[in-house]
N, C-alpha and C positions, 0 to 999 in steps of 0.2 A: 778477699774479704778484709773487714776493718773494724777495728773496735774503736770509739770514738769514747774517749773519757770526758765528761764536759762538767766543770768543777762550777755552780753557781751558786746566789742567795736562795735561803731556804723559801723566802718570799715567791720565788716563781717556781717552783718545785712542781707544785699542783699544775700550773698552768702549762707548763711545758709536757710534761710527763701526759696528759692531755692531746695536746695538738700532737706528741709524738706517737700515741695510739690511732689518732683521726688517720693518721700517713701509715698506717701500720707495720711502725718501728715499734720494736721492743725494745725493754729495758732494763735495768735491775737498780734498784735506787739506792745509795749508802749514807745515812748521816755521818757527815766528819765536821771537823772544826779547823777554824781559819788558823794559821801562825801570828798573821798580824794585830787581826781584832778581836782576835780569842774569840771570836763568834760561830755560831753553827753555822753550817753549811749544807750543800745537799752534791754529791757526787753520782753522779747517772755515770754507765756504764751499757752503750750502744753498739751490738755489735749488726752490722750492714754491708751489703756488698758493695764492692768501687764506685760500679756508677749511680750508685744512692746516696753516696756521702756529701754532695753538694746538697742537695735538698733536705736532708737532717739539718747540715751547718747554717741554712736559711730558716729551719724551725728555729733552731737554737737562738739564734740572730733577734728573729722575729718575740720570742716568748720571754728573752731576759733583757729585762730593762740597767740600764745605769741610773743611778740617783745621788743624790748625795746626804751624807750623814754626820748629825754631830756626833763628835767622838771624847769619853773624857782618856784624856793619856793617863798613861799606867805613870805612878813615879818610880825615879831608877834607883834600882836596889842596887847601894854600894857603888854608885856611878856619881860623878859629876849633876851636882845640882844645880850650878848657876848655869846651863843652859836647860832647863827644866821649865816649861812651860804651864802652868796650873788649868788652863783654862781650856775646857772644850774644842776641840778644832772639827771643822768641815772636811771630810773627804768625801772621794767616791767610791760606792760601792755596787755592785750589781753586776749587772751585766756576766759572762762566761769564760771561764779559760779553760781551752779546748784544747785535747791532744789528740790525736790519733794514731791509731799503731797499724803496722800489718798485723793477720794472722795468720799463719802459718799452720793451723791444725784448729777444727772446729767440732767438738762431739758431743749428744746429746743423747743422753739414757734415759 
């Protein structure tokens, strides 16, 4: 067995969480927040057997998109200002970062 942690944008939360039921994986949903864009987040928490974990990781795939977003930068407190950019920047964000763990002991009361 396997627990699949898949840390993505709040954006496909519904969507995924969704097609993850159509396949009848369960799941347990956590709001967290990013380190980088201080942004909300949505952390799923999948636990499935071995040979189901490729066809989870193919929802997964399938349900979060990549996109791109302006971003305003934080300025730096008590850092170096003249490399200090003021002005909104373009990143990407979306799409999933996936872990997977073994399990080793699975119980259900």
């Amino acid at each position: 067995m396997k627990m699949i942690i898949a840390v993505i944008q709040d954006k496909d939360s519904s969507r995924l969480t969704d097609a993850l039921a159509e396949h009848n994986f369960q799941s347990t949903k956590l709001a967290t927040t990013g380190g980088f864009l201080k942004a909300g987040n949505t952390t799923l928490m999948i636990g499935c057997n071995d040979e189901n974990v490729d066809e989870a990781l193919e929802i997964i795939k399938d349900n979060c998109s990549q996109r791109e977003q302006m971003v305003a930068p934080i300025s730096p407190m008590g850092g170096n200002a003249d490399s200090y950019i003021p002005k909104p920047v373009k990143v990407e964000v979306g799409g999933a970062t996936v872990f997977i763990l073994p399990v080793e002991s699975y119980f259900q009361f």
